[in-house]
C-alpha positions as CSV (number, residue, x, y, z in Angstrom):
1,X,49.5,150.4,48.0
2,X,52.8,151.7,48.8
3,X,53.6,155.8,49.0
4,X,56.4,157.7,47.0
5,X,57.5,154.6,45.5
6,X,60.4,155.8,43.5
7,X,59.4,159.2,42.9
8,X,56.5,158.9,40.8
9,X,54.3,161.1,43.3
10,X,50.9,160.8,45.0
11,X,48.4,159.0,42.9
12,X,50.0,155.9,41.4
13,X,47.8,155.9,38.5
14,X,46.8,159.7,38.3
15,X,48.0,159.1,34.4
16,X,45.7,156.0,33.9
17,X,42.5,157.4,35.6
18,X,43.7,160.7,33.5
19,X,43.2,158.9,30.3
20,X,39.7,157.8,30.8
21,X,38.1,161.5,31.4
22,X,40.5,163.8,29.1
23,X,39.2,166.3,26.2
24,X,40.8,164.0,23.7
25,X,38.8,160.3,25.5
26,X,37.5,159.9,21.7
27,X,40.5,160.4,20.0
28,X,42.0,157.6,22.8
29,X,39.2,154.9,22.3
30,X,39.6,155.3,18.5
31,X,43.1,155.1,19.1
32,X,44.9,155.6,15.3
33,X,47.5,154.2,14.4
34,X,50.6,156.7,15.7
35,X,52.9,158.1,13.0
36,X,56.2,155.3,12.9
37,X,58.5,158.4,12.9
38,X,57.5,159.5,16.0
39,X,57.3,155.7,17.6
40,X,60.7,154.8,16.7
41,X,63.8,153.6,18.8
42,X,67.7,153.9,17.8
43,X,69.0,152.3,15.0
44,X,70.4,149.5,16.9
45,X,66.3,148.5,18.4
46,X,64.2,149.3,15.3
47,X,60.8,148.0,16.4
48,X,57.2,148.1,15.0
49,X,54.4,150.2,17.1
50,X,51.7,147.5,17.8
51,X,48.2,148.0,16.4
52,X,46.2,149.8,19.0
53,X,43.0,148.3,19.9
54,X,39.6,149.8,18.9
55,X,38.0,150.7,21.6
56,X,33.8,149.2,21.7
57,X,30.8,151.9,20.5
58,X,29.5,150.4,23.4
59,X,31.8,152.3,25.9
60,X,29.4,154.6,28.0
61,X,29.7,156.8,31.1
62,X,28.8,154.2,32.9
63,X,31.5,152.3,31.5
64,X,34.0,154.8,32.6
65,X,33.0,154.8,35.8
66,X,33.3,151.2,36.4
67,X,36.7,151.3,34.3
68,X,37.7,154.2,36.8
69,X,37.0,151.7,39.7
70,X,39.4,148.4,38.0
71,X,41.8,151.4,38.0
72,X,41.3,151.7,41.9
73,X,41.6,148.4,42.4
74,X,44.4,148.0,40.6
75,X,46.6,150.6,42.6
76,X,45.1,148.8,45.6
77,X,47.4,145.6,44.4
78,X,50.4,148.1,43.9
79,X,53.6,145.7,44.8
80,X,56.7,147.7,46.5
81,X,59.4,149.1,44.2
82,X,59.4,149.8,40.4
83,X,57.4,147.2,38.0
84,X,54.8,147.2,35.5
85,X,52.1,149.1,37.3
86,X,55.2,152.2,37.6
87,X,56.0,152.1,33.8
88,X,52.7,152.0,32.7
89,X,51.6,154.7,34.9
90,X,54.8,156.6,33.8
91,X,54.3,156.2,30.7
92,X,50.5,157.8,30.7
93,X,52.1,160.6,32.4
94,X,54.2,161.6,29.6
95,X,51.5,162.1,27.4
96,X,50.6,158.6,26.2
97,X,51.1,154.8,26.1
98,X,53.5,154.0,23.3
99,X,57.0,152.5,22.7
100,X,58.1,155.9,22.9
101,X,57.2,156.6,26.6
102,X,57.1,153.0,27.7
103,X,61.3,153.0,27.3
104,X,61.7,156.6,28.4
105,X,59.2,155.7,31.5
106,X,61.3,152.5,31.9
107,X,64.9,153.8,31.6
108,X,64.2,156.8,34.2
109,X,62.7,154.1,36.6
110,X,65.7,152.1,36.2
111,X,67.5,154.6,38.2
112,X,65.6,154.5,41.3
113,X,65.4,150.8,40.9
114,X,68.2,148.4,39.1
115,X,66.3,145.9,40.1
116,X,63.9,146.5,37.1
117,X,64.3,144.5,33.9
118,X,62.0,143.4,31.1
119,X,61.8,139.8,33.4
120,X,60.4,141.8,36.4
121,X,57.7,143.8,34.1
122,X,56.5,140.9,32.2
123,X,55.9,138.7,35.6
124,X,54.7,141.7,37.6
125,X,52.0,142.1,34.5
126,X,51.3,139.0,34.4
127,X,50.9,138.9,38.3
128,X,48.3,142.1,37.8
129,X,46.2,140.8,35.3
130,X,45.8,137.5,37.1
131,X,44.6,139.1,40.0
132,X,42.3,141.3,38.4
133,X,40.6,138.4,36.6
134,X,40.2,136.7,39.8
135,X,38.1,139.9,40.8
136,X,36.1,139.9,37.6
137,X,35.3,136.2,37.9
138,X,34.1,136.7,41.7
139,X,32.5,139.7,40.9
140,X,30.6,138.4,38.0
141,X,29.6,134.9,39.9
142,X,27.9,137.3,42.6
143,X,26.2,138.9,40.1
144,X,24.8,135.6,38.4
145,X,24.0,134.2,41.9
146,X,22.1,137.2,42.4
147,X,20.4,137.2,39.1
148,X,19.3,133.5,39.1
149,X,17.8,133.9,43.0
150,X,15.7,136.5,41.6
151,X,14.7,134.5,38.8
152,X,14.1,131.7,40.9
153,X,12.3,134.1,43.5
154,X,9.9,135.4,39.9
155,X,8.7,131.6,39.2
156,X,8.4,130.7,42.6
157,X,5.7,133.6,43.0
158,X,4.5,133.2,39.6
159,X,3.9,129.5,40.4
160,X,2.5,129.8,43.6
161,X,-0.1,132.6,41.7
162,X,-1.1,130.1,39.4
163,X,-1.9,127.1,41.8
164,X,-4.1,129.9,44.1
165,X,-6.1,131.2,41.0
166,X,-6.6,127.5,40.0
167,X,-8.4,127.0,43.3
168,X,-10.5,130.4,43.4
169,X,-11.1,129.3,39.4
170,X,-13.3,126.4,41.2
171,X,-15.0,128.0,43.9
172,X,-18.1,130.3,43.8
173,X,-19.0,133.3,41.9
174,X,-18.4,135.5,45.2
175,X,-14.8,134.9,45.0
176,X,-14.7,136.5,41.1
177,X,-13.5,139.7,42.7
178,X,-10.5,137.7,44.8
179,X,-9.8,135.9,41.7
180,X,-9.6,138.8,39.2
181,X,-7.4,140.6,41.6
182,X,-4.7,138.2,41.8
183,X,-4.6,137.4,37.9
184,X,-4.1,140.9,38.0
185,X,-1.2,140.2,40.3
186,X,0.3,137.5,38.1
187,X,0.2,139.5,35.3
188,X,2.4,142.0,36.7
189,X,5.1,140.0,38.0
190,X,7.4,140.4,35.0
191,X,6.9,144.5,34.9
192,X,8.4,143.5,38.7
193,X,11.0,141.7,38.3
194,X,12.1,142.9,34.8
195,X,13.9,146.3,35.7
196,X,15.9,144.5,38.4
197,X,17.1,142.0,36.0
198,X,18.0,144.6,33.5
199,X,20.1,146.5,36.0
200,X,22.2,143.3,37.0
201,X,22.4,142.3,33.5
202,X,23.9,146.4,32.9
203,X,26.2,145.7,36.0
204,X,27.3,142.6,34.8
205,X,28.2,144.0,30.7
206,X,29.5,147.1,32.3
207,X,32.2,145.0,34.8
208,X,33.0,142.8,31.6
209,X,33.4,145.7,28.8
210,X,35.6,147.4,31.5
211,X,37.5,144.7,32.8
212,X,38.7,143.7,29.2
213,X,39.4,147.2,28.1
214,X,41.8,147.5,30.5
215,X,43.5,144.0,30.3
216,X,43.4,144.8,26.5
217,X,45.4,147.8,27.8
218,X,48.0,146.1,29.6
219,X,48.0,143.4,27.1
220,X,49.1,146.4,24.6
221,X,51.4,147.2,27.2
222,X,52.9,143.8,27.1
223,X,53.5,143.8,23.7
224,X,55.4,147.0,23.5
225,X,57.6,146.1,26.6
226,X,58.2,142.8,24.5
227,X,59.6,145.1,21.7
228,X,61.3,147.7,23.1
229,X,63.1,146.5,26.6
230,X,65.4,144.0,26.3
């Protein structure tokens, strides 16, 4: 990440990670549809304010902490000089992303960068949310990988129980005791392996549900700068 790019100050996405955690977070995820009088350019660029995505009931804590961490990552890719990561972030700053503050973020930047036009926000976002799917496919194949050696781990055992309590099955009744024992031991290999598996599968919906609530951000994002920069 590059420092004191063009002013914005420390924290390139103090705005964004602001969002997440604020006293109004419900009235963000439910995100209503903003008043056109207050979303409204000059005369000369009337625009209409996109509709704001609903954010999932199934957005937890948990959810906010992993959406905290794409955040993180994402100022981690931070390119030098002014692009789409700035005006975002600008934007959040001043209270909200909307067509409103997306021009006003975007004309101020302007100053400490000509080189910024809509060309160089709409590749720089493309450029982010390529690179943050790359993450979420990596991330998510570990995951699986990690899930499915488990799984093969479970079988394995639970296999391997099953061919051992078929022999005790056929030898005498002094080995009941043995026998009993490890039925015991198959029948708990489930109640084992079962929390483990629930905690990657958590991992796995948490990354995705965060993940796509932010591209669905920036997608947002996208379609404002689309109507509003020219």
């Amino acid at each position: 990440m590059q420092e004191n790019k063009t002013g914005i100050g420390e924290g390139i996405l103090r705005g964004l990670k602001k969002i997440i955690f604020s006293s109004d977070d419900a009235e963000i995820k439910q995100a209503p549809q903003v008043n056109d009088s207050k979303n409204k350019a000059p005369a000369a660029e009337t625009f209409v304010e996109p509709t704001k995505t609903v954010a999932s009931a199934e957005t937890t804590a948990g959810t906010n902490d992993m959406k905290l961490r794409v955040y993180q990552l994402l100022e981690k890719m931070n390119k030098p000089g002014c692009d789409f990561f700035e005006v975002w972030n600008a934007a959040a700053e001043m209270g909200g992303v909307n067509g409103t503050n997306i021009k006003a973020a975007y004309t101020s930047l302007r100053f400490a960068d000509p080189t910024l036009n809509r060309n160089k926000l709409d590749e720089t976002g493309n450029f982010y949310m390529a690179e943050l799917r790359k993450i979420l496919d990596t991330e998510t194949a570990k995951r699986q990988e990690e899930k499915t050696r488990l799984e093969k781990e479970k079988e394995q055992q639970k296999a391997n129980l099953s061919a051992e309590i078929n022999k005790l099955e056929q030898e005498i009744a002094v080995l009941n005791e043995k026998l009993e024992k490890r039925k015991t031991e198959r029948q708990h290999i489930d109640e084992n392996y079962e929390p483990q598996l629930i905690n990657i599968e958590g991992k796995i919906r948490e990354g995705g549900l965060s993940v796509n609530a932010v591209l669905a951000e920036m997608q947002q994002v996208k379609q404002i700068i689309q109507q509003v920069i020219n």
